[in-house]
PAZA-602808 format. One record per residue (C-alpha): residue number from 0; chain; x, y, z. Coordinates in nm, 2 decimals, always signed. Example, Ala and Ser with C-alpha at 12.3 -4.5 7.8 and 13.67 -1.06 7.14 Angstrom:
BEGIN
  resi  chain       u       v       w
     0      A   +1.23   -0.45   +0.78
     1      A   +1.37   -0.11   +0.71
//
This chain:
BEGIN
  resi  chain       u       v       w
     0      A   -1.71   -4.85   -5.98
     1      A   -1.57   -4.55   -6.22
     2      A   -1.49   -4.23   -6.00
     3      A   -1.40   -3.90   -6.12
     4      A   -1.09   -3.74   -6.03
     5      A   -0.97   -3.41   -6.19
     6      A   -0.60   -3.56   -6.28
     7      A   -0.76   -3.81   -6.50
     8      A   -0.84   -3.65   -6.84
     9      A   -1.03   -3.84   -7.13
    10      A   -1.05   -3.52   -7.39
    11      A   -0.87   -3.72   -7.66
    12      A   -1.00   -4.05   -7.59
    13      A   -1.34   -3.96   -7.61
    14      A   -1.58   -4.07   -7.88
    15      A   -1.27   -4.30   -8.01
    16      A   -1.27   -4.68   -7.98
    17      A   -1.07   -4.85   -7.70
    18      A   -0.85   -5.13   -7.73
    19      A   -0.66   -5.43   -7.54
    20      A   -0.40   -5.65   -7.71
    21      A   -0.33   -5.99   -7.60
    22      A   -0.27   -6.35   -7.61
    23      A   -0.53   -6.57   -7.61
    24      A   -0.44   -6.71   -7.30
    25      A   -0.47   -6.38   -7.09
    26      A   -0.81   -6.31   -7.31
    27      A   -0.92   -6.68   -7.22
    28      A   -0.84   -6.60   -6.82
    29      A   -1.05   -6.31   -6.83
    30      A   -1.36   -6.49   -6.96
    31      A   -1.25   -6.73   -6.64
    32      A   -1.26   -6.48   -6.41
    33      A   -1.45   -6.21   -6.52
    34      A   -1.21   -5.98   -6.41
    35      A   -0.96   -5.74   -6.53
    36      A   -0.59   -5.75   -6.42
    37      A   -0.39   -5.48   -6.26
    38      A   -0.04   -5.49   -6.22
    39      A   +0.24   -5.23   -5.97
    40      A   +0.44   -5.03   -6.16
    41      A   +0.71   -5.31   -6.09
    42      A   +0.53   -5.54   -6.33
    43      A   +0.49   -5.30   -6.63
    44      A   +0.86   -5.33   -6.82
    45      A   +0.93   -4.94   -6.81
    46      A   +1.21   -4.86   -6.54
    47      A   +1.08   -4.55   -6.49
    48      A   +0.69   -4.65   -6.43
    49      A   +0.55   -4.44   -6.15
    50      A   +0.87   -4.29   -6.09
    51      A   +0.94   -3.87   -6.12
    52      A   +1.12   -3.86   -6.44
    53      A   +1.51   -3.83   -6.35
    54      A   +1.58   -3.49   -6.54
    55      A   +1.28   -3.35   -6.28
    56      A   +1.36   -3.52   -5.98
    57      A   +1.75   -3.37   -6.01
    58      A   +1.55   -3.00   -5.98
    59      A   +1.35   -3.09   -5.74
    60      A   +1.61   -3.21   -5.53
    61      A   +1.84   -2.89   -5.64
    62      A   +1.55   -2.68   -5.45
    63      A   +1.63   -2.90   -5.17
    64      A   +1.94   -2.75   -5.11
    65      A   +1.92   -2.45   -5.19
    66      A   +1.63   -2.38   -4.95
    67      A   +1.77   -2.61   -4.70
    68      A   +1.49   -2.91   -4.67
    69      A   +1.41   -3.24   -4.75
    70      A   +1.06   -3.18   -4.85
    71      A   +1.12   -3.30   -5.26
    72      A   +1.34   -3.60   -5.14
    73      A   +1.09   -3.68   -4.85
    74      A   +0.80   -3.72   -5.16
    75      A   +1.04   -3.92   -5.41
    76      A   +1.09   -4.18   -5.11
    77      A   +0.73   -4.16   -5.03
    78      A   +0.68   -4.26   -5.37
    79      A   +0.96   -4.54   -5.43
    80      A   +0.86   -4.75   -5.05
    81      A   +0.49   -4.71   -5.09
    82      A   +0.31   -4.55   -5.38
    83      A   +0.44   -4.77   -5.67
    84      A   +0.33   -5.06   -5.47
    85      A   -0.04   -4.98   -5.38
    86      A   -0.14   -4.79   -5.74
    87      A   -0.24   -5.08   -5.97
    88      A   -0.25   -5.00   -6.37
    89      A   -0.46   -5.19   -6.67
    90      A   -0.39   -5.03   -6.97
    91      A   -0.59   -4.94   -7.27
    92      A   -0.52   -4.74   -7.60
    93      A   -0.73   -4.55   -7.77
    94      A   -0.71   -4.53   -8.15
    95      A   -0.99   -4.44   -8.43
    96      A   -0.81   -4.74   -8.63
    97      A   -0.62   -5.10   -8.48
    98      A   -0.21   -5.01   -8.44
    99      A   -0.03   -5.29   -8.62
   100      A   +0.27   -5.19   -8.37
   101      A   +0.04   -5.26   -8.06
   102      A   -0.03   -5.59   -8.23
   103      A   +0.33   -5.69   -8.25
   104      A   +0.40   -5.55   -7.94
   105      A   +0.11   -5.72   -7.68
   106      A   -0.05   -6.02   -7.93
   107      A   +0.25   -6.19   -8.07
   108      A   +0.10   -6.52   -8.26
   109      A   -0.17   -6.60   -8.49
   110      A   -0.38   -6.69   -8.17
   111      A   -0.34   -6.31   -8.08
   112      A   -0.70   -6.13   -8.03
   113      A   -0.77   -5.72   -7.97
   114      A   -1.07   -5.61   -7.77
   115      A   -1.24   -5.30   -7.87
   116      A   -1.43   -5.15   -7.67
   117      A   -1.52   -4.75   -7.60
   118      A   -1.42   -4.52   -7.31
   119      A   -1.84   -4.54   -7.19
   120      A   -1.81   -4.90   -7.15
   121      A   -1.50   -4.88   -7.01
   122      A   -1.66   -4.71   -6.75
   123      A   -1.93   -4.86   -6.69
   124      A   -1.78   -5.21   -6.71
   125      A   -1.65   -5.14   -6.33
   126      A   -1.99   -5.14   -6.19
   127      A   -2.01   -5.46   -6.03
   128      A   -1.67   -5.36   -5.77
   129      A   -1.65   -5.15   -5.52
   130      A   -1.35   -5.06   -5.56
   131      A   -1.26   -4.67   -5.69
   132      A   -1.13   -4.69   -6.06
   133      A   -0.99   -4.43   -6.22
   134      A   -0.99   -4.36   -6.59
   135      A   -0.74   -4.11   -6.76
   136      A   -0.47   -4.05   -7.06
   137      A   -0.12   -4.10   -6.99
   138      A   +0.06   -3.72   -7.04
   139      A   +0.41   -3.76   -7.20
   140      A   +0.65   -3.55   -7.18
   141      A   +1.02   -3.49   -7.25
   142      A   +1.32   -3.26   -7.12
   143      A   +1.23   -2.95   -7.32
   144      A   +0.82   -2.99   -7.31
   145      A   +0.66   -3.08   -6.97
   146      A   +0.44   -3.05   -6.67
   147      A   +0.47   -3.27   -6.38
   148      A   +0.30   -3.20   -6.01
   149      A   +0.38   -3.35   -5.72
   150      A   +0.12   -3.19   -5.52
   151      A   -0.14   -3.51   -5.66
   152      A   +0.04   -3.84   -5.64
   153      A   -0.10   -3.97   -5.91
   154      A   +0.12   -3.80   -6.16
   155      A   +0.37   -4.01   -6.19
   156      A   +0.13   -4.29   -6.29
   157      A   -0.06   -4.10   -6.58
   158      A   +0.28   -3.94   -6.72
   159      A   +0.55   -4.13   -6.91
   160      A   +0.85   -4.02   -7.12
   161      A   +0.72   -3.95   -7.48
   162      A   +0.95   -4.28   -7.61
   163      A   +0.60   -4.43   -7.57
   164      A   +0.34   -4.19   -7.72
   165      A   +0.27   -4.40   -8.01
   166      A   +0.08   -4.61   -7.76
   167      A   -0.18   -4.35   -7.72
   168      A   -0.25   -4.53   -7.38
   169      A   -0.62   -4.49   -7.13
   170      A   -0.55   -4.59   -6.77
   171      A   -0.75   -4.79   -6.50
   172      A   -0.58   -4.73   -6.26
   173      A   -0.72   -4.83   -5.86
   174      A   -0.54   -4.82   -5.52
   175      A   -0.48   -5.10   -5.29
   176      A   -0.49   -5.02   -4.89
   177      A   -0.26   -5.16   -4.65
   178      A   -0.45   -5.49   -4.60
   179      A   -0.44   -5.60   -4.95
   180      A   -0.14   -5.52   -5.11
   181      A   +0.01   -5.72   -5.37
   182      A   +0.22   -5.71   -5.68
   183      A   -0.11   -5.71   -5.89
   184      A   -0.55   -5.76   -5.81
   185      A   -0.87   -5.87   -6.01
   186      A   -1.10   -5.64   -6.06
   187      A   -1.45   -5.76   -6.17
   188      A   -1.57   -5.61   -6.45
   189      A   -1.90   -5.71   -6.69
   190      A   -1.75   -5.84   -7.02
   191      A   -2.08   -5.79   -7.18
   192      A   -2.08   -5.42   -7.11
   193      A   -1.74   -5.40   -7.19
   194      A   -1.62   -5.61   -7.50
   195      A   -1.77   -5.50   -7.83
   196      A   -1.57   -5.64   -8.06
   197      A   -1.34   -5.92   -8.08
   198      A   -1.05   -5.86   -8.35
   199      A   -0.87   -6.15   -8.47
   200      A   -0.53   -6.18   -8.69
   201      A   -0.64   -6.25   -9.10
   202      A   -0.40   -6.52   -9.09
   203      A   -0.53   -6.78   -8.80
   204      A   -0.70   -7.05   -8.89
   205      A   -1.06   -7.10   -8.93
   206      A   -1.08   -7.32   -8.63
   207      A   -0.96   -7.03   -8.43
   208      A   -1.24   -6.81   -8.47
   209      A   -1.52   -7.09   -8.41
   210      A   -1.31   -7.14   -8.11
   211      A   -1.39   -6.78   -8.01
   212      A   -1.75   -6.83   -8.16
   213      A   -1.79   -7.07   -7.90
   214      A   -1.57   -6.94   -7.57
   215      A   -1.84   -6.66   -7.68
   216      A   -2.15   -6.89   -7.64
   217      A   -2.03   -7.08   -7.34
   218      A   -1.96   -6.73   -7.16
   219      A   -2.32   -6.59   -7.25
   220      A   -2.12   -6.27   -7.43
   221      A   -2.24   -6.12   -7.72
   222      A   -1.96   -5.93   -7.86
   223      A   -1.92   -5.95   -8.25
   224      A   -1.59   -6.16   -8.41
   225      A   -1.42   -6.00   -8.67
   226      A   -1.09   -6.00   -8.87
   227      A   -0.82   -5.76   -8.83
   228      A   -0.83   -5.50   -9.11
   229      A   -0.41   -5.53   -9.09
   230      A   -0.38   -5.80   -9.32
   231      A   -0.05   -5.85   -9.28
   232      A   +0.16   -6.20   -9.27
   233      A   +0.28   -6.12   -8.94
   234      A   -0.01   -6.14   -8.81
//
């Protein structure tokens, strides 16, 4: 289920659809499973997922010596052994209009599809798990502009270096206890509450989108199929 947490803001993501890119393969195993994946910050590409940016950490760990503790270093390690592998991510972007970069990015062939959805849906999409699910939008920052606490651990998984702001990226993110760690979960979600639309590159052929048109039928979903508005031959 969706819980509130006061590090997780949604002011800019609000009232603006929400979108997933990806290959039809990954979209095909989530009409399988009915279930969203989450991945460790291991899994994500960025070397410096979950981690306290480097240009902070060497403060941090300047205040260590100079009032004679361990306390900042003591967090960091806290962080590295444990924390980046029990805080599982799915990411979302939220855009008033498809990203043609996100499309190159995360749907890389003409059998590519984009989910939109809205942050509600999002939401309430989580209703069938148990599990705590929290929604926010990453913060980036640089050297010269920033906040960064450490007094919530889950900073350092709603705050990147602004290399990737064009992403404009919502979190899910849940936590795993000490029983069921892994590298990544399933989290059951209800597609019909959460798909709206199914985008679909200009380009693919015509067989493509009956195929959809039927995964649709077979799946009892009732999302609408559409083209991307990006008609571009990339795509």
């Amino acid at each position: 289920m969706h819980s509130e947490h006061p590090v997780f803001r949604t002011d800019n993501s609000y009232n603006k659809p929400v979108w997933r890119y990806m290959d039809f393969w990954k979209f095909l195993n989530l009409l399988e499973t009915q279930a969203l994946y989450f991945s460790n910050s291991d899994n994500l590409g960025d070397n410096y997922e979950g981690r306290i940016p480097s240009f902070i950490l060497k403060r941090m760990l300047e205040e260590d010596r100079i009032n004679g503790t361990s306390e900042n270093k003591e967090t960091n390690d806290y962080l590295e052994s444990t924390l980046r592998k029990n805080h599982l991510i799915s990411s979302w972007s939220y855009a008033q209009r498809e990203s043609f970069a996100m499309w190159k990015m995360y749907a890389k062939s003409k059998m590519g599809i984009a989910i939109e959805t809205d942050l509600d849906s999002l939401k309430k999409s989580f209703k069938k798990t148990e599990r705590n699910v929290y929604i926010g939008e990453v913060n980036y920052i640089n050297e010269e502009k920033y906040f960064f606490s450490t007094k919530n651990m889950f900073y350092p998984f709603i705050t990147k270096l602004d290399y990737y702001k064009f992403e404009n990226e919502l979190r899910c993110i849940i936590t795993a206890y000490d029983e069921d760690i892994s590298s990544s979960k399933l989290v059951e979600v209800d597609l019909n509450v959460l798909i709206k639309k199914i985008h679909i590159s200009p380009n693919s052929k015509s067989e493509f989108r009956k195929m959809i048109e039927l995964l649709k039928k077979e799946y009892k979903l009732n999302f609408e199929v559409c083209y991307s508005a990006i008609n571009d031959s990339w795509l």
